[in-house]
N, C-alpha and C positions, 0 to 999 in steps of 0.2 A: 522661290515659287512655293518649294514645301511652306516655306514660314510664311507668306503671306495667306494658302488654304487654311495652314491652321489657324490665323487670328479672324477670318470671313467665317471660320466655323463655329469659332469662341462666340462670337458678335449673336449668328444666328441662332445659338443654342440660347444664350444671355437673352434676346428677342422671346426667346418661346416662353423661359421662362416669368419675363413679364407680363408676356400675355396672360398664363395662367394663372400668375395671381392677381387677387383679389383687393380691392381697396375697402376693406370695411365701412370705412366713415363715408362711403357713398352708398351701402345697404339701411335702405330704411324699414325701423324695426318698431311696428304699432304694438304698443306694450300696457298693459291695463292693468289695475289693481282695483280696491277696494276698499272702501276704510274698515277700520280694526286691525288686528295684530298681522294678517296677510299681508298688507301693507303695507304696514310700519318699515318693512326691513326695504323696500323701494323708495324711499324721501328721500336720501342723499344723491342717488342717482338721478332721481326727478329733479333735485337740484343740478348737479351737473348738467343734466342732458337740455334745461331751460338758459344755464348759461353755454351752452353750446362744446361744451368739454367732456361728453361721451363718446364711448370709442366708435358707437353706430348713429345713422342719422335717426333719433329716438323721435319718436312723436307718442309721450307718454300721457295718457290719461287714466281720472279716475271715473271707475263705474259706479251707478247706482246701486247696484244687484249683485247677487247670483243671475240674475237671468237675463238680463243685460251682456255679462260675461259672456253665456253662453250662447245667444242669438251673434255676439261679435263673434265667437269662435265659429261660430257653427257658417256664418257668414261671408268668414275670410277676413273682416274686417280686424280683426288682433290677430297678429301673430304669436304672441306674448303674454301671457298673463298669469296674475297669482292667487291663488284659488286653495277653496279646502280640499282636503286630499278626499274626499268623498266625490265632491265635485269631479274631481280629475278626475276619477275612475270613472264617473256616470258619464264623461263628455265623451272618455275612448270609448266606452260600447257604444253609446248613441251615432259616433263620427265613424264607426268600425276602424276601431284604430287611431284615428286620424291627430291623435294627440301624443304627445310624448312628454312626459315628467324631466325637470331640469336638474331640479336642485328641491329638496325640505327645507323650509323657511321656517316652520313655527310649529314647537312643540306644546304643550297641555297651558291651556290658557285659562282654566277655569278655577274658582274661588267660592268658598262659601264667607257668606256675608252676612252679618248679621249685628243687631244691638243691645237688645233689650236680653237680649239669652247665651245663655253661656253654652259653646260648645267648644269644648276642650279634642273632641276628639270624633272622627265618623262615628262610633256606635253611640253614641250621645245622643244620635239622633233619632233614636228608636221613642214613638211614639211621637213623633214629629210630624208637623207639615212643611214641606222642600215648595218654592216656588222657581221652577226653572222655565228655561226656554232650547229651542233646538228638538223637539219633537218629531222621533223619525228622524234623526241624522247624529250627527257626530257625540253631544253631548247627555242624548238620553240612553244611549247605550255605552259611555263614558262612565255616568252617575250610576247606571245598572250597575255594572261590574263591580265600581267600589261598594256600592252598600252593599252585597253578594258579596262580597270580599271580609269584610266584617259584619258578617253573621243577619244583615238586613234585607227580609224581603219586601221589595215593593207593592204598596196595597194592604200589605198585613203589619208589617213591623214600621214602616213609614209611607205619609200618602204626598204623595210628589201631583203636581197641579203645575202645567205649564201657560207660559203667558204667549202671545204671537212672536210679540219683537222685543228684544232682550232689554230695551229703553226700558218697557215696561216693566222691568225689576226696581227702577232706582224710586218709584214710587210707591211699590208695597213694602222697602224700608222706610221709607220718608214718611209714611202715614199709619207705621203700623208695627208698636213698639214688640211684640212679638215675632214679628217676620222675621225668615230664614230663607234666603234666597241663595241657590250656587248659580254666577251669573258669568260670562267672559269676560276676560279682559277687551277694552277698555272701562267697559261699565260696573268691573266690579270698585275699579277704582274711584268711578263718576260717583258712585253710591257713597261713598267715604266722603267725600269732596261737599258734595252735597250736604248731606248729614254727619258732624264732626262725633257725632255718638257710634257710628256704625263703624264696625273694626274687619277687616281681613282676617278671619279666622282660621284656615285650613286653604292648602293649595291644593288641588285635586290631583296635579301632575306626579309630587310627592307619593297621596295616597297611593294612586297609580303604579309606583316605580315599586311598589313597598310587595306588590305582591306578581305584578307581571314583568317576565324577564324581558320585553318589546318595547321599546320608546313609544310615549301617547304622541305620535305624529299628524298632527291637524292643520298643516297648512304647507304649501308648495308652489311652485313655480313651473307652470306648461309652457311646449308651445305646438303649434301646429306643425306635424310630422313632414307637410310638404317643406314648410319653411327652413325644419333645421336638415331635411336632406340638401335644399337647393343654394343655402348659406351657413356652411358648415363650419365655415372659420369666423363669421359671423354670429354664428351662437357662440363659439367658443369666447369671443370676444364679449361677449353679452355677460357671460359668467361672468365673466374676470369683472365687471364692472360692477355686475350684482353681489359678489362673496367684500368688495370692497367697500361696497354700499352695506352690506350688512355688520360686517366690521365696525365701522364709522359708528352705524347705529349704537351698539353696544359699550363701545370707546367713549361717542360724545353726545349723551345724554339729551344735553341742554340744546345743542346745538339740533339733534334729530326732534324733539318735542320741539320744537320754532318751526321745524319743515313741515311737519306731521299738520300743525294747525293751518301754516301757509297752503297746503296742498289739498286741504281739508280731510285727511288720514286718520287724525284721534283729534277732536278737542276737546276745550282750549288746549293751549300747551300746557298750563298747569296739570292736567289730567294726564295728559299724553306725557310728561317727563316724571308721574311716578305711575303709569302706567307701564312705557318700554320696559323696565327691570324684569316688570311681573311677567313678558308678555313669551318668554322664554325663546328670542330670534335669537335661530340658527341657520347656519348652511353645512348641509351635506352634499354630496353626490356621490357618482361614481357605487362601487359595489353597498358603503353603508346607508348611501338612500336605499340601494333595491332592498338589501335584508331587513333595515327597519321598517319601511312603506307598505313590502309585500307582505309583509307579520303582521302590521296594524290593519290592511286593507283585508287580510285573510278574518281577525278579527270582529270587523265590522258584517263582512260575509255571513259568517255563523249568526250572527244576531239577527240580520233583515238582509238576504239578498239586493232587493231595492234599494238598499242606501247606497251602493252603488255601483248599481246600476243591471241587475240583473247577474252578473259572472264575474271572477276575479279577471282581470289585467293579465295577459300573454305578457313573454318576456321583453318584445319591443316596445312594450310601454316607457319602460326605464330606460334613459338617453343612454348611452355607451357611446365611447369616445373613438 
């Protein structure tokens, strides 16, 4: 009698525990990105998850926008998406909270570019004009810092002139043998491509590293705070497929520059496969996203509040496991 309670107990305890867990691959996970280098490190998983070998049921697309992004967030319609880390912080004030940071995707992506002129070096560029883009966010107080960093102030010692949309850089090389554009990737590469005179002269991340002890953190991976409370083995399971997908990227070049144009991410793939090297995808989490992210996000604070988003990020910004 004892031995038959104990195996009715076994049974019903084994019951329980199936009940509470979880089947991931029946968690459907609306996942967004956007083309350029945010992106780039989601192609091989957009690959899997389209032939049906992710570990959640994905229904991944690409956005238009920023603002696209955040009407989905802000909407419910993504659960998931990878975004500048400016962005992320402006979406937790606007959502009060309602966002949570996954993983850092992509570090300093910016390039000076140029053909007709020789710059060996940032202070070279004294008496110059800079044609950039990103006004009011990540790159003009990027570009501030390093000229400020070697001995350049802007308006006096260099006049920086920005364009709308950063396409619009590959044309004041292309038409304009004195032009000195610091543009992002992918486009610094498009501009090469383009014009076979025009050379990658200066990585900006470099400059960057040369005089701030902070990682230039500019791109990340959200999701909405309801989502990773109510599917929590479910986001965990999301990493693992995005740090494998990010992996791949950097491993298989060729193979990620094929997806990136497939998915419409960076094209052509000619652009996109000497573009990824430059575009410096990483994954962090855990405690070195919060140290790096909260530095750079503290960063950006001091220079313009509004960039994002009015206040730094409380500590449950940052996912914890």
């Amino acid at each position: 009698m004892k031995k038959l309670i104990s195996i009715l107990l076994a049974l019903v305890l084994l019951l329980s525990l199936t009940a509470c867990g979880v089947d991931v691959k029946e968690v459907k996970a609306n996942v967004y990105g956007i083309a350029g280098p945010t992106g780039v490190g989601l192609a091989n998983l957009m690959k899997d998850a389209k032939d049906g070998k992710g570990s959640l049921d994905y229904n991944m697309q690409l956005a238009a926008s920023n603002d696209e992004i955040v009407a989905k967030i802000t909407n419910k319609e993504a659960d998931i998406a990878a975004v500048a880390t400016n962005l992320a912080s402006t979406l937790y004030n606007k959502t009060n909270g309602g966002v949570v940071v996954l993983a850092v995707n992509t570090l300093g992506v910016l390039n000076v570019v140029a053909k007709g002129v020789q710059v060996p070096t940032i202070a070279s560029l004294m008496g110059k004009t800079i044609y950039t883009t990103g006004q009011g966010a990540n790159p003009e107080y990027i570009i501030n810092n390093v000229l400020k960093n070697n001995g350049l102030k802007v308006g006096k010692d260099v006049k920086v002139e920005f364009v709308s949309q950063p396409q619009e850089l590959v044309s004041k090389v292309v038409t304009n043998e004195k032009a000195i554009v610091i543009a992002p990737q992918p486009v610094a590469t498009a501009i090469t491509v383009k014009d076979k005179k025009a050379k990658i002269l200066i990585n900006i991340n470099d400059e960057w590293e040369k005089f701030n002890d902070t990682k230039l953190v500019m791109g990340c991976v959200i999701a909405r705070k309801e989502f990773v409370e109510q599917n929590p083995e479910a986001v965990e399971a999301f990493l693992e497929d995005y740090k494998a997908s990010i992996e791949k990227t950097n491993k298989d070049i060729d193979g990620t520059a094929a997806l990136c144009e497939e998915f419409g991410i960076v094209t052509p793939a000619a652009v996109a496969k000497k573009a990824i090297p430059l575009c410096n995808i990483v994954y962090e989490d855990g405690e070195e996203l919060k140290t790096d992210l909260s530095a750079y996000l503290e960063f950006l604070y001091k220079q313009n509040p509004k960039s994002i988003g009015g206040k730094l990020p409380a500590d449950d910004f940052y996912y914890g496991k």
